[in-house]
C-alpha positions in Angstrom: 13.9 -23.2 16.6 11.3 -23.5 14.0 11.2 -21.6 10.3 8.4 -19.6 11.5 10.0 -18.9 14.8 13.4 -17.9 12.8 11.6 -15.4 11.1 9.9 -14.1 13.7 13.1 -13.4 15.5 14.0 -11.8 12.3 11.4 -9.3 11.7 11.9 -8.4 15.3 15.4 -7.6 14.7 14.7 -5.5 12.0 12.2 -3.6 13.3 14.0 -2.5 15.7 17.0 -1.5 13.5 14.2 0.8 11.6 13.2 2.4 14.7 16.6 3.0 15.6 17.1 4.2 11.9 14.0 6.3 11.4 13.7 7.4 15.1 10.5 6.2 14.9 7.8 3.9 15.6 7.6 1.1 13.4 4.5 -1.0 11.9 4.7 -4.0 9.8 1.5 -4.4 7.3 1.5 -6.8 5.1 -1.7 -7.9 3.7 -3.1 -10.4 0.3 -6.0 -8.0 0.6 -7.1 -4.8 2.3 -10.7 -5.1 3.8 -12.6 -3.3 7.1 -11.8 -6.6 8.9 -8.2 -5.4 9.5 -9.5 -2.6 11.5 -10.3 -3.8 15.3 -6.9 -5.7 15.1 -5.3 -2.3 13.3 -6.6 0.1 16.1 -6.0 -2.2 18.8 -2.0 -2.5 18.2 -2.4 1.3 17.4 -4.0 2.2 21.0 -1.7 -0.2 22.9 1.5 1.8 21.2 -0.7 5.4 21.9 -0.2 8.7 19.6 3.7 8.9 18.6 5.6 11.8 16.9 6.5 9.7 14.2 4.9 6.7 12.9 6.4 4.7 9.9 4.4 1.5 8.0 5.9 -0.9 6.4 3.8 -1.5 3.9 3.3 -4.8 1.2 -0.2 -5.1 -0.7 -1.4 -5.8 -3.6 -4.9 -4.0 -3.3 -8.1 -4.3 -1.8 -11.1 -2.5 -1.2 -10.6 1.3 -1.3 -13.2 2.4 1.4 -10.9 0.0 3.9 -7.6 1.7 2.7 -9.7 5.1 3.4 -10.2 4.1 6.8 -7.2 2.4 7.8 -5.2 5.9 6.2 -7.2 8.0 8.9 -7.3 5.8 11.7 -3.4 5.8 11.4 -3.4 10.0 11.3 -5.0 10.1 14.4 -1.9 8.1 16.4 0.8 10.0 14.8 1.8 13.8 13.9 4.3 12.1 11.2 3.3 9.6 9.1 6.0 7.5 7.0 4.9 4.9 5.0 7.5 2.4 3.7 7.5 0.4 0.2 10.1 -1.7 0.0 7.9 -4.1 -2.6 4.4 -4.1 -3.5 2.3 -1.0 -2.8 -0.4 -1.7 -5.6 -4.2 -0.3 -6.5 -6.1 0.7 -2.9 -2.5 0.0 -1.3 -1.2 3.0 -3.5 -4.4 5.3 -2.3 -3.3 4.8 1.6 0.1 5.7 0.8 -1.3 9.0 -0.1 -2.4 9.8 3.4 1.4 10.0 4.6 3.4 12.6 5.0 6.3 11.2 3.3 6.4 7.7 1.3 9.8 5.9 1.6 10.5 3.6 -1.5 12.7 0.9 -2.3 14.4 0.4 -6.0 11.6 -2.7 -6.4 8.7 -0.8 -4.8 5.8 -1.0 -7.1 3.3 1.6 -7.5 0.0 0.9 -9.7 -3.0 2.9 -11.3 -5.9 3.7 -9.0 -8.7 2.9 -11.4 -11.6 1.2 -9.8 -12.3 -2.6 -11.0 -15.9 -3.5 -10.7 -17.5 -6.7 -11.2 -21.1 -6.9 -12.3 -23.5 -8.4 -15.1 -23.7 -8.0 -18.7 -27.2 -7.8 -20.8 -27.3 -11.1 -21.1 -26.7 -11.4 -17.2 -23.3 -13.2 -17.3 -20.7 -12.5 -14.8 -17.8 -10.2 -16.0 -15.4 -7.5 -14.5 -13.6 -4.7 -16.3 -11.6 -1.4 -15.2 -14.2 2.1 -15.5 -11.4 3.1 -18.2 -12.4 0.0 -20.2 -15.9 2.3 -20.2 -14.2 5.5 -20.4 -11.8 5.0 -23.2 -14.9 3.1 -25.8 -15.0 5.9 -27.9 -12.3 6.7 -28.1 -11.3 3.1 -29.1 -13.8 3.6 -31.7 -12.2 6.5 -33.0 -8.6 5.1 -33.2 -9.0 2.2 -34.4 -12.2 2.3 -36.6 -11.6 5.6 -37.8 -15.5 6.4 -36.4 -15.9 10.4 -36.1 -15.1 11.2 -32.9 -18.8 13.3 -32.7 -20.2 9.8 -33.8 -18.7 7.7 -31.7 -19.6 9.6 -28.8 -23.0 9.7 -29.9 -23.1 6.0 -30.1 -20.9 5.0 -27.1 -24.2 5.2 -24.9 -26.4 3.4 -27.2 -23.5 0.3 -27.5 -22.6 0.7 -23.9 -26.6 0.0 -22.9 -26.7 -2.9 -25.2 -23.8 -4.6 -23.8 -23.3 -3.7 -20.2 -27.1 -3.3 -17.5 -27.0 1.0 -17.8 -27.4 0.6 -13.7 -24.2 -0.9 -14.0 -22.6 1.9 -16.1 -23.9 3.9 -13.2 -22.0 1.7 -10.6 -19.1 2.5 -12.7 -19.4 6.1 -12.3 -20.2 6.7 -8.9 -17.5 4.2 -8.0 -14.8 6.6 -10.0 -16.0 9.4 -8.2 -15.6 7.9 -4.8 -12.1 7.1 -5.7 -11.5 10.5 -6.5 -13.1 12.1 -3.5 -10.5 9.5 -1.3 -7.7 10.2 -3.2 -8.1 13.3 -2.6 -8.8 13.4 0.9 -6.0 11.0 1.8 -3.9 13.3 -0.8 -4.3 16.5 0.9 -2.3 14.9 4.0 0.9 14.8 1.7 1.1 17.7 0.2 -1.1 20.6 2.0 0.5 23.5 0.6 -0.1 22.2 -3.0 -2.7 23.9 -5.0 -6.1 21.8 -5.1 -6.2 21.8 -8.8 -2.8 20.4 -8.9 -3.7 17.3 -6.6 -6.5 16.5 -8.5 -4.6 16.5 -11.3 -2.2 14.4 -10.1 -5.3 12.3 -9.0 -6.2 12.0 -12.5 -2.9 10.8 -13.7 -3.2 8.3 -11.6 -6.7 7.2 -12.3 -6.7 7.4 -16.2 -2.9 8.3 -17.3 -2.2 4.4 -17.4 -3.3 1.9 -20.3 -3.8 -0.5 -17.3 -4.8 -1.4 -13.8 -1.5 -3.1 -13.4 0.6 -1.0 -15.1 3.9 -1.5 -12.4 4.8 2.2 -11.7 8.4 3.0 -10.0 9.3 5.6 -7.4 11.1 7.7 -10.1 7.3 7.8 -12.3 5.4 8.7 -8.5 8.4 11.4 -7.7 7.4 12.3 -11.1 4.0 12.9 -10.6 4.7 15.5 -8.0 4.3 12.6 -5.1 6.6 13.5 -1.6 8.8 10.1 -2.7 11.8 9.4 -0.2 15.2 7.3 -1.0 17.3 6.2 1.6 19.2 3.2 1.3 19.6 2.3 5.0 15.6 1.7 5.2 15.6 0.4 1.7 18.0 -2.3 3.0 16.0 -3.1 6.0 12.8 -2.7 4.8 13.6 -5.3 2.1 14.6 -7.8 4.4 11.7 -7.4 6.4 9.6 -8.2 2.7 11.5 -11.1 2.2 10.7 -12.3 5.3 7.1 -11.2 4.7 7.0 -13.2 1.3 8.1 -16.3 3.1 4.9 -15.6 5.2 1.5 -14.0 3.5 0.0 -15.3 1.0 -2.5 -17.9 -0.8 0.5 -18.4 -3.2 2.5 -20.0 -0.3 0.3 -23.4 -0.2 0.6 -26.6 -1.7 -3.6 -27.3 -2.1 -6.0 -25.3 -3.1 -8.0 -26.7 0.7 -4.7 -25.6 2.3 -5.5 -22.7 5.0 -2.9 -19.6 4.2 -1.8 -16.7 6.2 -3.6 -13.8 4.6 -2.6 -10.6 6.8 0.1 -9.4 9.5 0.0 -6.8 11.7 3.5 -6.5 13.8 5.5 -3.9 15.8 8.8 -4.6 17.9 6.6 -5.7 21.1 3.7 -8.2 19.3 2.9 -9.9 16.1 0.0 -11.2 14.9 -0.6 -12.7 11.8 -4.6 -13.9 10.3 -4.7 -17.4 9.1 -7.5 -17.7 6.2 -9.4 -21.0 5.0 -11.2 -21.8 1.5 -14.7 -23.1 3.0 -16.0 -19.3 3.9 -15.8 -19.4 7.8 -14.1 -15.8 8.9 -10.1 -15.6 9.6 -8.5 -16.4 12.7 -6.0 -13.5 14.3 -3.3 -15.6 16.4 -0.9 -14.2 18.0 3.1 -15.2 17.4 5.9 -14.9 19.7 8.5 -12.1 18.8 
């Protein structure tokens, strides 16, 4: 039996020991980047399982784009009356919004958590290429403040003017109405989890998690989302399983995992106990292949 094959076998095996664990149904998501092309394979696997009681995701991301984590959040709502979504490892950026649309989010000692603060690449004055976090924008004055010792009325009223010399203003814009799209998510997806909670108090947890961090990649724990006022589960049964399944995920997705930079890599899997399939990537643009693996 091959390596590949081996772990197949594997994840099978411990799929089906979460099921029998969570009395639920179990799906495995592992992805180097959530996009809208994980959708037709998504609903697919969702419509051939139909609407369950319980649904549980295993879940291991670092990010990707939000509007995708959006829709993959809903699509799974409407196959399940119970959500679970299960971290044994990395849950980070647009990974951490979609666990927001579940009902309960089961988290392992390592699981890790980040910031929600939208990245945006664009163009500077000079019409170079650059990327920066909206709380790079946000927080210029009061950089200015803290550690120039610049009034904080006067560096407010010079923030703009420095901004627009430095950054295209339509970009500053971008910046904006990007925050405010990850707010209006997060709070949709948000409002799944904790229904009964006041609306002022999601949005401030929101908040927290959009600008309460000195960085996109600040690693945060379970203990610092229980914190926050987040429905965070522990149970060391799943935690066991569910990190075995990421170790055998690790082995699998992800560019890290070749040897050339020309090397095709297994960029996303989708699996539940009955099918897995896993997208194969390439470095010369032409679109991912879905294949389908034997469980």
């Amino acid at each position: 039996m091959s390596s590949q094959a081996c772990v197949m076998s594997s994840l099978h095996h411990e799929i089906e020991c979460l099921e029998g664990q969570r009395n639920s149904t179990v799906i495995v998501l592992s992805a180097s980047h959530l996009d809208i092309e994980l959708l037709p394979t998504l609903y697919n696997c969702l419509r051939s399982i139909g609407h369950v009681p319980r649904l549980d995701v295993v879940l291991q991301s670092r990010g990707g784009v939000v509007n995708a984590a959006r829709r993959i959040g809903l699509l799974l709502r409407k196959f399940t009356d119970h959500l679970g979504i299960i971290v044994p490892y990395q849950c980070e950026s647009s990974a951490t919004i979609l666990s927001l649309a579940a009902n309960e989010i089961i988290a392992g000692d390592l699981a890790i958590f980040s910031p929600i603060d939208p990245n945006l690449n664009g163009a500077d004055a000079e019409g170079q290429e650059s990327a920066m976090s909206s709380m790079d924008i946000k927080e210029f004055g009061k950089m200015c403040e803290d550690w120039f010792n610049v009034d904080s009325q006067e560096a407010k009223e010079q923030s703009l003017s420095l901004l627009c010399n430095s950054i295209f203003p339509p970009n500053l814009t971008a910046f904006y109405r990007t925050t405010q799209e990850v707010k209006k998510i997060a709070e949709e997806l948000l409002t799944f989890q904790l229904p009964n909670l006041a609306r002022e108090q999601r949005i401030e947890i929101i908040n927290q998690l959009m600008f309460g961090y000195h960085s996109h990649s600040f690693a945060l724990t379970k203990e610092e989302m229980q914190h926050l006022g987040l429905n965070i589960v522990t149970d060391e049964q799943v935690e066991t399983i569910a990190w075995k399944i990421s170790e055998h995920l690790q082995q699998i997705v992800g560019g890290g995992l070749r040897t050339s930079i020309e090397q095709p890599w297994n960029d996303a899997l989708l699996a539940t106990i009955h099918e897995c399939k896993i997208r194969q990537n390439n470095s010369h643009g032409f679109m991912p292949i879905w294949k389908e693996l034997d469980v």
